[in-house]
C-alpha positions in Angstrom: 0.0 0.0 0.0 1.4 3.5 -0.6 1.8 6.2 2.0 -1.0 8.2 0.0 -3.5 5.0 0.2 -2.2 4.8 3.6 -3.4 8.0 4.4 -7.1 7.8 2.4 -7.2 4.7 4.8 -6.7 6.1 8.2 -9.3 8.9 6.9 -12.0 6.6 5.9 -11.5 4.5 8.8 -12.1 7.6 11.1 -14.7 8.8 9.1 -16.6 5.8 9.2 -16.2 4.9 12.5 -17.8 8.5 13.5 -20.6 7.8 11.0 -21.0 4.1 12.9 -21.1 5.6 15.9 -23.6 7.8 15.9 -26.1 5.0 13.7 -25.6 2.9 16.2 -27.4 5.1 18.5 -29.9 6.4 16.5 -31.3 3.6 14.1 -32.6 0.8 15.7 -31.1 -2.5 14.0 -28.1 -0.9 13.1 -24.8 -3.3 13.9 -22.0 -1.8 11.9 -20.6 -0.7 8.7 -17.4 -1.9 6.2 -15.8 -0.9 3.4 -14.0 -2.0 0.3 -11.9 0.3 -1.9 -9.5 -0.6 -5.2 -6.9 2.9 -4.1 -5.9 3.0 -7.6 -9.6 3.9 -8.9 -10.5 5.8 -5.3 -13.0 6.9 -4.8 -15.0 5.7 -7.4 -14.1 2.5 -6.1 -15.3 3.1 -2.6 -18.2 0.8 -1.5 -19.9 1.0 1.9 -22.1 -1.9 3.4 -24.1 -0.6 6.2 -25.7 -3.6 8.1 -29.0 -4.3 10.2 -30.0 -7.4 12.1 -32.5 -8.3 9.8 -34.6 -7.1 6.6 -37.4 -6.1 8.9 -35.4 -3.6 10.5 -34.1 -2.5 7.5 -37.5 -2.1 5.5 -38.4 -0.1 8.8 -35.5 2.3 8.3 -37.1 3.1 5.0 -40.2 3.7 6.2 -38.9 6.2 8.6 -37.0 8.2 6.1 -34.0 7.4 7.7 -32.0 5.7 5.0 -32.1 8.8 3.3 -30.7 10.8 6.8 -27.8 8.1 7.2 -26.6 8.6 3.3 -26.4 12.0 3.9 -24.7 11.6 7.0 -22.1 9.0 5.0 -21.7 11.6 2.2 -21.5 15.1 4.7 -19.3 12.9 7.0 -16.6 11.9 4.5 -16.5 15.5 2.6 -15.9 17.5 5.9 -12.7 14.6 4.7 -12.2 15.7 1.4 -13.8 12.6 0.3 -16.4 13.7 -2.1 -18.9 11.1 -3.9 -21.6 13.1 -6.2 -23.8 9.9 -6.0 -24.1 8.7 -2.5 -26.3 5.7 -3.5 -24.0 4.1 -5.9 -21.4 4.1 -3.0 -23.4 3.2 -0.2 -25.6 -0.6 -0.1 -27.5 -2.3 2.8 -27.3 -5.6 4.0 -28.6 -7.9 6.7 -27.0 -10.4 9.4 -30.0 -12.2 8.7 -29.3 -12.5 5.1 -25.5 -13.3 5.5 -26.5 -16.0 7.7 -28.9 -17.6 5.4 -26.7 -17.1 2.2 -23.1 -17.5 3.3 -23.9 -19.0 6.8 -22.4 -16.2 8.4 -19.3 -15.7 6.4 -19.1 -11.9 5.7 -15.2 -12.2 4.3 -17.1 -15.0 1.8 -20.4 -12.5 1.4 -18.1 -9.5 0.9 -15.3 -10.8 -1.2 -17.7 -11.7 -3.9 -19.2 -8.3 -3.7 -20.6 -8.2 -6.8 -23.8 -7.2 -5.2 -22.5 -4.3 -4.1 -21.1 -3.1 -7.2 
């Protein structure tokens, strides 16, 4: 890793882990968030999974207008950074324990690695 992708890391990291922990207290379901990135193509590269327990706290998020409130908070978050992303949305996917655990029995390096989903 170069020192600049070293840098864009530590940044994200922080970033996110400020975004995490604020969704944890306000979204009920929330457990935590990851991210992939390719630095050579950043930050159109940059994918964020946000996960919930399970779909039904998820579709609830929705209902409440908050999934629009966290992307906002992703996107304001990461360009007080310097990390701008015009299109939030194609940056930012949801996902469920519940799911993982029904189609990769848990195995979020397996669920993530093959991220095609989120792409």
């Amino acid at each position: 890793m170069r020192k600049t992708d070293k840098k864009i890391d530590n940044q994200l990291r922080q970033s996110l882990t400020e975004v995490c922990d604020h969704a944890l207290a306000a979204y009920a379901g929330f457990e935590w968030l990851t991210h992939t990135v390719d630095y050579n193509t950043f930050p159109k590269s940059l994918r964020i999974v946000c996960v919930f327990d399970t779909e039904a706290l998820l579709t609830q998020l929705n209902h409440n207008g908050h999934k629009l409130e966290l992307l906002q908070l992703i996107k304001g978050t990461l360009a007080k950074d310097g990390i701008v992303l015009n299109n939030i949305e194609q940056h930012v996917k949801f996902d469920t324990e519940a799911a993982c655990a029904q189609q990769h029995h848990g195995n979020w390096a397996l669920r993530l690695s093959g991220a095609n989903q989120y792409h």
